[in-house]
C-alpha positions in Angstrom: 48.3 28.2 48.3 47.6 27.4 44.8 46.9 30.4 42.5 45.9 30.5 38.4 45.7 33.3 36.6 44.5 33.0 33.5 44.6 35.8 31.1 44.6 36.7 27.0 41.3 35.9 26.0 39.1 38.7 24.2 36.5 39.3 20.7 38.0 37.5 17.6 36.1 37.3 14.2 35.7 33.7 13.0 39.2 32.2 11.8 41.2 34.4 13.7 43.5 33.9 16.6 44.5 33.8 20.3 47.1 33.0 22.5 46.0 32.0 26.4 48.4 32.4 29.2 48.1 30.8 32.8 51.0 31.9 35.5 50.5 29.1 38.3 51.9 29.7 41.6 51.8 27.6 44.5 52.3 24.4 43.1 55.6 22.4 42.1 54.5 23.1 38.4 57.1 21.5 36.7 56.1 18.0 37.6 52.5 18.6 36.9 50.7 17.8 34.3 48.5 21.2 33.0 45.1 21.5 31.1 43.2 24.2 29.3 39.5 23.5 30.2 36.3 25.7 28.8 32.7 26.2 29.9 30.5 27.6 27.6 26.8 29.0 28.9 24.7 26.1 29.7 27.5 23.5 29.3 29.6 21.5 31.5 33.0 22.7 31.8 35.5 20.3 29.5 39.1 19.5 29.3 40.1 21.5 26.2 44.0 20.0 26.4 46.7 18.5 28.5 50.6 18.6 28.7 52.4 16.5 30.7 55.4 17.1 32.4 57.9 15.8 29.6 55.7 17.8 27.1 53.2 14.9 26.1 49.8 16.6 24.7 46.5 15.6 24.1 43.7 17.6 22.6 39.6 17.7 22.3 39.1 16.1 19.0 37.3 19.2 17.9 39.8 21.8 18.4 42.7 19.2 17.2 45.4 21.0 14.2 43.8 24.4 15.5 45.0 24.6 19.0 48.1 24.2 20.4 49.3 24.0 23.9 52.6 24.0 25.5 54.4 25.1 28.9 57.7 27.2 30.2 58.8 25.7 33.2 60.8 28.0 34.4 58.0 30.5 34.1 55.2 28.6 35.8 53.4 29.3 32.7 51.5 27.2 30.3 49.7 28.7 27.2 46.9 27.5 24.6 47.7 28.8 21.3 44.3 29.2 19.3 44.1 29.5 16.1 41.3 29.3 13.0 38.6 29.7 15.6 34.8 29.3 15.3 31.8 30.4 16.8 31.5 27.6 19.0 35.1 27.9 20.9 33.3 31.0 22.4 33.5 30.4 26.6 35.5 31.3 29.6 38.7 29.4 29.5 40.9 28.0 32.7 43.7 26.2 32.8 43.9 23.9 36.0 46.0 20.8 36.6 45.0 17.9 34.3 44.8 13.8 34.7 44.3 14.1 38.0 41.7 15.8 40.2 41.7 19.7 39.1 42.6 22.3 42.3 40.3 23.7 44.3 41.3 27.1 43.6 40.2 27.5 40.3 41.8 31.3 38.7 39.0 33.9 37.4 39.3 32.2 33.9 39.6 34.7 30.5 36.8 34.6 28.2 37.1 33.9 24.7 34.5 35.1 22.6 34.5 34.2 18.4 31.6 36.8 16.3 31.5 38.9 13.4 
């Protein structure tokens, strides 16, 4: 079955940086295309940033030139670089398949959190 695990998150001080890693097994990952979502308390969970199978992204306007995703195919992975973070990029972060209706089996998530 379908598995994410989602892992690298932690405490960061305003404008520093993080690098998110999902390992997705299960699935025929390279011809799916992957997204980074978040939910922050009392929010709605949102698509953070996609990458299509070919390598096509697209990103949240508010976390556009700061974040940066990309995949390894052959490692079933896809990461979310994250850099010059705020305050309000603090939530639990899962990656999940994008464009089309997100798995059931969503991972644990890792949770990012941005304070001084």
């Amino acid at each position: 079955q379908v598995q994410l695990v989602e892992s690298g998150g932690g405490l960061v001080q305003p404008g520093g940086s993080l690098r998110l890693s999902c390992a997705a097994s299960g699935i025929m990952f390279s011809f799916v295309t992957m997204g980074w979502y978040r939910q922050a308390p009392g929010k709605q969970r949102e698509l953070v940033a996609s990458i299509t199978s070919s390598g096509g992204t697209n990103y949240l306007d508010s976390v556009k030139a700061r974040f940066t995703i990309s995949r390894d195919n052959a490692k079933n992975t896809v990461y979310l670089q994250m850099n010059s973070l705020k305050p309000e990029d603090t939530a639990i972060y899962y990656c999940n398949r994008a464009l089309s209706r997100p798995y059931d089996n969503w991972g644990q998530g890792t949770q990012v959190t941005v304070s001084s």
